[in-house]
C-alpha positions in Angstrom: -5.6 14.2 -32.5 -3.3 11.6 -33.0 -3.1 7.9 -32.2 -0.5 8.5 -29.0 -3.2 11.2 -27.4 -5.8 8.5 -28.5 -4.1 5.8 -26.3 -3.4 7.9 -23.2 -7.2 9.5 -23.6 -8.3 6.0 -23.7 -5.9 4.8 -20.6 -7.3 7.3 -18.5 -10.8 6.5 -19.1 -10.4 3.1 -17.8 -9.3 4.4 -14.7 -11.8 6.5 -14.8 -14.6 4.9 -15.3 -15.0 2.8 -12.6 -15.4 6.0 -10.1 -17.8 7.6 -12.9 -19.7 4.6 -12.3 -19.8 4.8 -8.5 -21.3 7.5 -9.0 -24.0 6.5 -11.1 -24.6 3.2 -8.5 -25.1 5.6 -5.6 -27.6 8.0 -7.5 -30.2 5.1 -7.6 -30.9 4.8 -4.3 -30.7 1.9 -2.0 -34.6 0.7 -1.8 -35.2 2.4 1.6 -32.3 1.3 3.2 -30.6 4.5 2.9 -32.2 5.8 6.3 -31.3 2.5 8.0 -27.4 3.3 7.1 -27.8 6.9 8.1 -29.2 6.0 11.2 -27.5 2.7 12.3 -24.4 2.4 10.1 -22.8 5.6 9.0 -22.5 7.4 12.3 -20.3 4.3 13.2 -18.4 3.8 10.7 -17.6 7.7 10.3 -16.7 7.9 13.8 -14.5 4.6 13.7 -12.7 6.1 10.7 -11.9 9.6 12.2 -10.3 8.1 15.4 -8.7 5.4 13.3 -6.5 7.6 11.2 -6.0 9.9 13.8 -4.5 7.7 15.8 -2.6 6.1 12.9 -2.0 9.0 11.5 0.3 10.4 14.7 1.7 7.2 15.4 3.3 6.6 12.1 4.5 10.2 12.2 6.1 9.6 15.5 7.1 6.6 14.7 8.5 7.3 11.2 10.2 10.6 12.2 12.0 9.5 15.6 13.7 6.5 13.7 14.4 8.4 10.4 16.1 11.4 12.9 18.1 8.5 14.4 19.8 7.0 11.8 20.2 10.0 9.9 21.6 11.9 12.8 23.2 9.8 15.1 25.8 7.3 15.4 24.9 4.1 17.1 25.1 0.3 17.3 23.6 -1.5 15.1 22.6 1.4 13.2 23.6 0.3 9.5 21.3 -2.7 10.2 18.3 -0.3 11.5 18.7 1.6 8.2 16.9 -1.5 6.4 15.7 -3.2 8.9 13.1 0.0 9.4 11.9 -0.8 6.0 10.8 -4.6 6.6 7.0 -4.2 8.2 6.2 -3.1 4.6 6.5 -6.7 4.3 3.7 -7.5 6.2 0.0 -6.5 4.7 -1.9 -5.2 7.4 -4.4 -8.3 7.6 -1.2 -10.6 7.9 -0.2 -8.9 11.3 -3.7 -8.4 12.6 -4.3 -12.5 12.0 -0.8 -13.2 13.6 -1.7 -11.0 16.4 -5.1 -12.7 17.3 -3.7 -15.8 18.1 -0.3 -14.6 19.6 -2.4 -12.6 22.1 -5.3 -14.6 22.8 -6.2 -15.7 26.2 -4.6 -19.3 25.7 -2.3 -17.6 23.7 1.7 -18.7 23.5 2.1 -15.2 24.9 -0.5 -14.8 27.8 0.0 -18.6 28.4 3.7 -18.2 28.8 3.2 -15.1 31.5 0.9 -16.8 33.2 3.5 -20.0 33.6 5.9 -17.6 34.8 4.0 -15.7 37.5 2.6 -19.1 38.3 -0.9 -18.5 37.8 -3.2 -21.3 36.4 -6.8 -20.0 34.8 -6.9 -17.3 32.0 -9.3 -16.0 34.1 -7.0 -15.0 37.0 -4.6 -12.8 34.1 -6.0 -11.7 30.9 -4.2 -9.0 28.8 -6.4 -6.3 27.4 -8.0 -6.9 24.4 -6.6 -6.8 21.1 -9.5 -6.4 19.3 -10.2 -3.0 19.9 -10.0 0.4 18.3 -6.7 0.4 20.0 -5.2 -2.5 19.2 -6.1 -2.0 15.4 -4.6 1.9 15.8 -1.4 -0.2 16.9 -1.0 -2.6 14.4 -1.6 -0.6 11.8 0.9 1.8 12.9 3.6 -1.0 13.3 3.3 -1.6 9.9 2.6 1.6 7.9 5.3 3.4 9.8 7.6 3.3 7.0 5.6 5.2 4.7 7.0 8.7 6.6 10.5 7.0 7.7 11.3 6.2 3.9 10.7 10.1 2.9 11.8 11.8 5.8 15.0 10.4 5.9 15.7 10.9 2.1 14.8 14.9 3.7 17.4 14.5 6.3 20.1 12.7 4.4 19.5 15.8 1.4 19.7 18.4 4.3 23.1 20.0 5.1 24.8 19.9 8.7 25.2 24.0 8.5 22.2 25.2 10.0 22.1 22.6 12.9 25.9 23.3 13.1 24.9 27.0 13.2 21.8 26.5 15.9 24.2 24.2 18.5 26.5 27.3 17.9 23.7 30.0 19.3 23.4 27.8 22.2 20.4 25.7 21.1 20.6 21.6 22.2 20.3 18.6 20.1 16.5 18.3 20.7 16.2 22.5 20.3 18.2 22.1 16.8 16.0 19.3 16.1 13.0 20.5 16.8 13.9 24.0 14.9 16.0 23.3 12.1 15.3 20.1 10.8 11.7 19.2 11.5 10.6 22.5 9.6 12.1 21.4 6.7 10.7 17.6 6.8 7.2 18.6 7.6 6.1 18.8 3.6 7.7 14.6 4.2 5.7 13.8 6.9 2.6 15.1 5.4 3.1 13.2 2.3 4.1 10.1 3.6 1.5 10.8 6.6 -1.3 11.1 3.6 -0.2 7.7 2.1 -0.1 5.5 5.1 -3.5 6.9 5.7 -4.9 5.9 2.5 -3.3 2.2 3.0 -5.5 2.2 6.2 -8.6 3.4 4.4 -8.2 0.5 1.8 -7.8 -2.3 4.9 -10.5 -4.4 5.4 -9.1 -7.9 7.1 -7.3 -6.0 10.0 -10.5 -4.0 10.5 -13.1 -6.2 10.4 -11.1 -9.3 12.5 -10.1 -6.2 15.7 -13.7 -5.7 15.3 -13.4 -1.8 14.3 -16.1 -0.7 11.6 -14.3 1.5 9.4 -16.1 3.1 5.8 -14.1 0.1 3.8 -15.8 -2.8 6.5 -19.1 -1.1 6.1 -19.1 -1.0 1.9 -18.6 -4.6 2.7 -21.0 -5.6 4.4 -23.5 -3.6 2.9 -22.8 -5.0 0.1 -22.3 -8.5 0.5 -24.2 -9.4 3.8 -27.5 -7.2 3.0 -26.8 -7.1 -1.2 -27.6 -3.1 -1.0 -25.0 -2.1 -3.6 -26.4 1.4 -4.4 -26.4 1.9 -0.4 -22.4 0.9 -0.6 -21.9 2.7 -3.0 -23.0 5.7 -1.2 -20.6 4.9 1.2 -18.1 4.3 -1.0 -18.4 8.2 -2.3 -17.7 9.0 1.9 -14.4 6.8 1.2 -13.8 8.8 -2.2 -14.8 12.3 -0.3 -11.5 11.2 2.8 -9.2 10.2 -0.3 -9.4 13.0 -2.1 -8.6 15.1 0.8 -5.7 12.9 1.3 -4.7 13.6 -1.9 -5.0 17.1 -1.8 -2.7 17.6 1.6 0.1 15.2 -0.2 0.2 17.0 -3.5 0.4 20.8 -1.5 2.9 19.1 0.4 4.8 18.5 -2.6 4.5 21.7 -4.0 5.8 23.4 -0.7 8.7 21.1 -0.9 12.0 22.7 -2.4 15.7 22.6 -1.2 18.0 25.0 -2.4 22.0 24.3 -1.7 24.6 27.2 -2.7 28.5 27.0 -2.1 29.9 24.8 0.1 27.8 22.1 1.5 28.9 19.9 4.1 27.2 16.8 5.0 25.5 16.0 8.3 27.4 14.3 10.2 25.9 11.5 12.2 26.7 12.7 16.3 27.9 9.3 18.5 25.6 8.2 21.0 26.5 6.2 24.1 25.4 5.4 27.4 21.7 5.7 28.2 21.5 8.0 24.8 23.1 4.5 22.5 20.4 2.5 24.7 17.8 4.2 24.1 18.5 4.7 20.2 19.0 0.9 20.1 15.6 0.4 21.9 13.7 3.5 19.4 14.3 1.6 16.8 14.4 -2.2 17.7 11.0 -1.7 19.4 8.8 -0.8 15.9 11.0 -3.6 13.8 10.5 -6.4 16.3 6.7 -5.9 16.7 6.1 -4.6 13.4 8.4 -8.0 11.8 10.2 -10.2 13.7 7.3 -11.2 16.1 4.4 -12.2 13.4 7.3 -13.4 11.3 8.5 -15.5 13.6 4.9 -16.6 14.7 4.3 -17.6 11.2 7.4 -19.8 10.4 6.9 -21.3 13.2 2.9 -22.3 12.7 3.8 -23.2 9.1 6.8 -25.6 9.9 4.4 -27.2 12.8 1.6 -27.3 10.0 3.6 -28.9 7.4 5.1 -31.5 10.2 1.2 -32.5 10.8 -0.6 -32.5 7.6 2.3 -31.4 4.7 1.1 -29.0 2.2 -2.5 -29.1 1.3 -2.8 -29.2 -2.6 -5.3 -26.8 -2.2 -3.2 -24.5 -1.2 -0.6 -25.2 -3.9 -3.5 -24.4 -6.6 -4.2 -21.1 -4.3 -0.8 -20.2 -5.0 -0.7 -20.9 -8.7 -3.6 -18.7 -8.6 -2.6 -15.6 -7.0 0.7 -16.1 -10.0 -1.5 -16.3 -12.5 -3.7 -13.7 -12.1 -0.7 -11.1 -10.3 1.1 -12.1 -13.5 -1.5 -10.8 -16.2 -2.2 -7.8 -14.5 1.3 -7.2 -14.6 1.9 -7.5 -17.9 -1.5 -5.1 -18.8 -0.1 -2.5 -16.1 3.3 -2.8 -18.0 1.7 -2.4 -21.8 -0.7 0.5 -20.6 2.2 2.4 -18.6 4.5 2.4 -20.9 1.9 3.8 -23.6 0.7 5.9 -21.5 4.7 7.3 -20.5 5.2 6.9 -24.3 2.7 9.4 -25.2 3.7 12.0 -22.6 6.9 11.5 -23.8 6.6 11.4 -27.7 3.4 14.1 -28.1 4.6 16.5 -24.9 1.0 18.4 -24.3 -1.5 19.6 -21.8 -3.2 16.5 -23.0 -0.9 13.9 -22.5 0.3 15.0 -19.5 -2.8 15.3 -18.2 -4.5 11.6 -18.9 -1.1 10.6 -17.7 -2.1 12.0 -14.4 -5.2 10.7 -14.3 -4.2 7.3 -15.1 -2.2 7.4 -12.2 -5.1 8.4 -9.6 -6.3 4.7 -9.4 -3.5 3.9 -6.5 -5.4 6.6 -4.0 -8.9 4.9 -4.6 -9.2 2.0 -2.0 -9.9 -1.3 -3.6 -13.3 -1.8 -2.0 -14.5 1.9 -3.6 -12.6 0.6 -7.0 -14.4 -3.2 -7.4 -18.0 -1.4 -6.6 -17.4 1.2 -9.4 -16.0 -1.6 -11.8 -18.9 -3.9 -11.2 -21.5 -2.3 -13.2 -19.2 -1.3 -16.0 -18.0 -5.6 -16.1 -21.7 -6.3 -15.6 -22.7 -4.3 -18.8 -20.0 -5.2 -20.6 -21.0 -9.4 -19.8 -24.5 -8.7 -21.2 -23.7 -7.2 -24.2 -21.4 -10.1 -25.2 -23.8 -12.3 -23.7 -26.0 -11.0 -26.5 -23.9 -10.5 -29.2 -22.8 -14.5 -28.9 -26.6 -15.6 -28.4 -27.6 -13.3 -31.6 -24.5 -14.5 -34.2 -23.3 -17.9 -32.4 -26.5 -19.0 -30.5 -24.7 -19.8 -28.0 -24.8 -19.0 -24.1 -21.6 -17.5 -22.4 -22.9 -16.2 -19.6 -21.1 -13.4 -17.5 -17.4 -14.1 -18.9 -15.6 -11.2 -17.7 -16.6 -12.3 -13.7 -16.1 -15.7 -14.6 -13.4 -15.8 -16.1 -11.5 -13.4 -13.6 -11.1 -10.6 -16.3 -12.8 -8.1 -13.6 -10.1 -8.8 -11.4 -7.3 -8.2 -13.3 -9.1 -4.9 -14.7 -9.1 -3.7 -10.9 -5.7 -5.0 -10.3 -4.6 -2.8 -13.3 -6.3 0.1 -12.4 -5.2 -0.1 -9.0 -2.1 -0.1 -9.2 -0.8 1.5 -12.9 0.4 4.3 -11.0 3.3 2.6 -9.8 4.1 1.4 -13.5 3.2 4.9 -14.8 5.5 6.6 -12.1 8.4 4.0 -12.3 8.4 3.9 -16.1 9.1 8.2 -15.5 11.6 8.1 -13.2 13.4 6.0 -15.5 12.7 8.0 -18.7 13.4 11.7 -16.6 17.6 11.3 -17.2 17.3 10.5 -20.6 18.1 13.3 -22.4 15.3 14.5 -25.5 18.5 14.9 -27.6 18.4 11.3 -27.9 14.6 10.9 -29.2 15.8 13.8 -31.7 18.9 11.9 -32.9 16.5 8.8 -33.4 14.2 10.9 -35.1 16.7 12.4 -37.7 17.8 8.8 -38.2 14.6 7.6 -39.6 12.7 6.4 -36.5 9.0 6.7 -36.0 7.2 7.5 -32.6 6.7 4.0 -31.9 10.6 3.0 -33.4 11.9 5.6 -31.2 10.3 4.5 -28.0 11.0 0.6 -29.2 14.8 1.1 -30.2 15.7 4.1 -27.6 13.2 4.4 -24.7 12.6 0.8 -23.5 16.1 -0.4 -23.3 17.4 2.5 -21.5 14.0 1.8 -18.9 13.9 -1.6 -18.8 15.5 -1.7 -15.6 13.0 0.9 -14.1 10.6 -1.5 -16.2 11.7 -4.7 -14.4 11.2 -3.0 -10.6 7.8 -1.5 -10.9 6.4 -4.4 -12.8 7.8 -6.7 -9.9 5.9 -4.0 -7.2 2.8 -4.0 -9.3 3.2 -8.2 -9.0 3.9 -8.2 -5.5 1.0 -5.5 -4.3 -1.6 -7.9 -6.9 -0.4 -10.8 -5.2 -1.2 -8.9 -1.5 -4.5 -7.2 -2.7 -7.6 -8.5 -0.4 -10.6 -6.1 -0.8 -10.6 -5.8 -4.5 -9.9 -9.5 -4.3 -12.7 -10.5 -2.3 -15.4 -8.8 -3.9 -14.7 -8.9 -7.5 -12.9 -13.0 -7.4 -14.9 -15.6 -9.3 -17.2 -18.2 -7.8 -15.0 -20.8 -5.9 -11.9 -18.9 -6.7 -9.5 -18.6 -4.1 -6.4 -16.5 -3.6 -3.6 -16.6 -0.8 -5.1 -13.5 0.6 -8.3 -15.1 0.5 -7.7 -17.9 1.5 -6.3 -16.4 4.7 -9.1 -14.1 5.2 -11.8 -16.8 5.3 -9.2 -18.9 7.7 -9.1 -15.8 9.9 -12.8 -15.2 9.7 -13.7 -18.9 10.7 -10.7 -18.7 13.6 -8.8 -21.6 12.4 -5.5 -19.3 12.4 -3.4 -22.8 11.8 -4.5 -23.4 8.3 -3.9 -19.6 7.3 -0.2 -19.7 8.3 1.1 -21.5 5.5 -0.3 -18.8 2.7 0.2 -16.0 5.6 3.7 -16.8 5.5 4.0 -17.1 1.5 2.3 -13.5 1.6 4.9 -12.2 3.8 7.7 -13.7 2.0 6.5 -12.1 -1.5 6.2 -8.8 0.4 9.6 -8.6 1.0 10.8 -8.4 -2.5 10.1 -4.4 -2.4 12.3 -4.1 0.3 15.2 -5.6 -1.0 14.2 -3.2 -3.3 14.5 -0.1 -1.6 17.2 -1.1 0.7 20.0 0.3 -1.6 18.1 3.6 -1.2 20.0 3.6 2.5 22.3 6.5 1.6 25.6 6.9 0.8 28.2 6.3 3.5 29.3 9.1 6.0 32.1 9.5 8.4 31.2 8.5 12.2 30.7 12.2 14.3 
């Protein structure tokens, strides 16, 4: 075995480890507690769960394929703009709009207090709106803004399909809708289900949105079992649950995947987009203004304003400024490791092609599907252990005291931030290497290069584009990351996301807007990103 099989081998068990280690936690037992969370605490939180991706679960898929069918399909105003526009609620973490949404929609609210000016009624008591905090408010929000995990997919689908069989179906006599429903949905379903699986597992891994709209998912109740009654065998028992739902995820994205193929013989002619007007233009317009105005615009709004009147009143807190400089500094190093480990990782696959390789390259990829609350509980003990065997090396040849130096020092964090989310720099780092043809590494080879030469001089400047975008993803989701964040941060160590979930927590939404709004901002790198994915231009039907 070489060194190349070595290094991937060795990647993979990083990302490993930590769920080898849950595993281990919850075989201990949880000091009679267990039968207290059976009784009192699972049933909840299983039952919270199930209806909470349900109802996320159709409402993105609604949501996702009504506006992807729309712009794909039909010609309307103001539909180059929805084409990107769709994309922006990715900008907003799911904690972000759930904060903003407390305080738009509480009873002294701007929103209930402006209704109530304009139907001229006086006490909150006289009009309240319902609740927000509620399973159904959270099955909302959550929806608004993990919609475009099935609208980005399903309309790639639609763009790739051709206009021939829907030509041939309106021929046979079937409608718009009919042809729809026949033709192309059939053919997007292996789409919906994978992007149906991933905006699920985003909603597994939220905790702030949860736990403010009061709705006990799995991920709230690791949490609290965890922090509030220090039980971590006990949350790590649940955390296996969480594990159990994931996996199954997984499973329905990946035979989604394999059921997905497209075959295109002879002449293929485009789909051309079908002009809407009237009601039909109206109510195209109103499809797909509705999910970008609520999903965006309105916490957006909300939180430029709230910041501008903050800064107006009390400026910039320097606390917040050091906050910031945080969530850089830490986003920033986990970059770079994701970077280094991906590309050794992609390098090996691609240098020693095997069983081997490709398979620690696919495990080094599974740590995006673990939610961050399941991941910092496994990568506790193995950070623990490792702290007391420095601890002890340093008192036996130094004499001197360290104490626990990988949770002090924030190394724990950035190990979960890389383990997290390497799958984005593993799977960026192959899309860029999958053009380049191996007649290259074989020219580099008969020229004298090594491995390592060959993947120095050829591979990275050809993929340092590919390089650039996934490392500035991996950035971006470290800088958004709450659960992992909260449970495995340093003492006194605050983050943006932090910061904004102890704001939220405490109900002082005026200090959180500020870093809320810095968040948001950062999030919306990606989807400059992924706007020039809109599709190539097409003549108006």
């Amino acid at each position: 075995m070489g060194r190349w099989e070595l290094a991937a081998l060795a990647i993979a068990g990083l990302v490993l480890l930590p769920v080898v280690s849950l595993a281990l936690v919850a075989a201990q037992g949880s000091e009679g507690l267990w039968g207290h969370l059976a009784r009192n605490v699972l049933p909840v939180a299983v039952r919270d769960t199930a209806i909470l991706l349900t109802g996320v679960g159709l409402m993105v898929a609604a949501i996702g394929v009504t506006t992807a069918w729309l712009v794909s399909a039909c010609d309307f105003p103001g539909r180059r703009i929805f084409e990107w526009a769709l994309l922006l609620p990715l900008a907003v973490p799911t904690y972000i709009i759930a904060y903003a949404y407390l305080d738009l929609l509480h009873p002294i609210g701007p929103v209930q207090t402006t209704l109530r000016a304009w139907l001229g009624i006086a006490s909150p008591r006289d009009l309240r709106l319902p609740d927000i905090r509620s399973m159904g408010g959270c099955i909302l929000l959550l929806g608004l803004v993990l919609y475009p995990y099935v609208y980005l997919p399903v309309r790639a689908v639609f763009l790739m399909q051709s206009g021939d069989p829907l030509a041939a179906a309106r021929t046979l006599g079937r409608g718009p809708l009919a042809s729809f429903v026949a033709v192309a949905l059939p053919l997007a379903r292996p789409a919906i289900a994978a992007g149906t699986a991933l905006a699920l597992m985003e909603a597994m891994n939220d905790i702030g949105a949860a736990e403010f709209l009061g709705v006990r998912t799995l991920t709230v109740s690791v949490y609290t079992t965890w922090i509030s009654r220090s039980d971590l065998p006990g949350a790590a028992q649940i955390a296996l649950a969480m594990l159990a739902v994931v996996v199954a995820l997984v499973a329905v994205e990946r035979t989604a995947r394999r059921r997905q193929r497209f075959a295109v013989g002879g002449r293929r002619h485009p789909l051309v987009p079908v002009r809407l007007r009237g009601w039909a233009a109206a109510g195209a317009v109103a499809a797909c203004s509705v999910p970008v105005a609520l999903g965006f615009l309105a916490p957006a709004s909300y939180l430029v304003y709230e910041a501008a009147e903050r800064i107006r009143f009390a400026g910039v807190s320097p606390r917040l400024i050091g906050e910031a400089i945080n969530t850089a500094l830490f986003a920033g190093m986990a970059t770079l490791v994701v970077v280094v480990l991906a590309v050794a990782v992609t390098g090996a696959a691609r240098l020693r092609p095997s069983r081997l390789t490709a398979s620690a390259s696919r495990v080094a990829s599974l740590g995006y599907a673990i939610p961050g609350t399941v991941l910092a509980i496994g990568i506790l003990p193995v950070v623990t252990l490792a702290d007391r065997q420095i601890a002890a090396a340093a008192q036996t040849f130094f004499g001197a005291s360290v104490g626990l130096l990988m949770l002090g020092s924030g190394a724990a964090l950035v190990y979960a931030y890389a383990a997290r989310f390497l799958a984005i720099g593993t799977g960026g780092i192959e899309a860029g290497l999958a053009p380049v043809s191996p007649s290259l590494d074989h020219a580099a080879r008969t020229l004298g290069r090594s491995e390592a030469g060959t993947l120095r001089d050829v591979h990275l400047p050809i993929t340092r584009p590919a390089i650039t975008a996934a490392g500035l993803i991996v950035f971006i989701d470290c800088a958004k990351e709450l659960p992992a964040t909260l449970l495995l941060r340093p003492l006194n160590f605050e983050t943006l996301a932090t910061h904004l979930y102890g704001e939220a927590a405490r109900g002082t939404y005026e200090d959180a807007a500020i870093a809320a709004l810095i968040i948001v901002a950062i999030g919306i790198l990606p989807v400059t990103l992924l706007a020039p994915l809109r599709g190539r231009k097409r003549p108006s039907g």
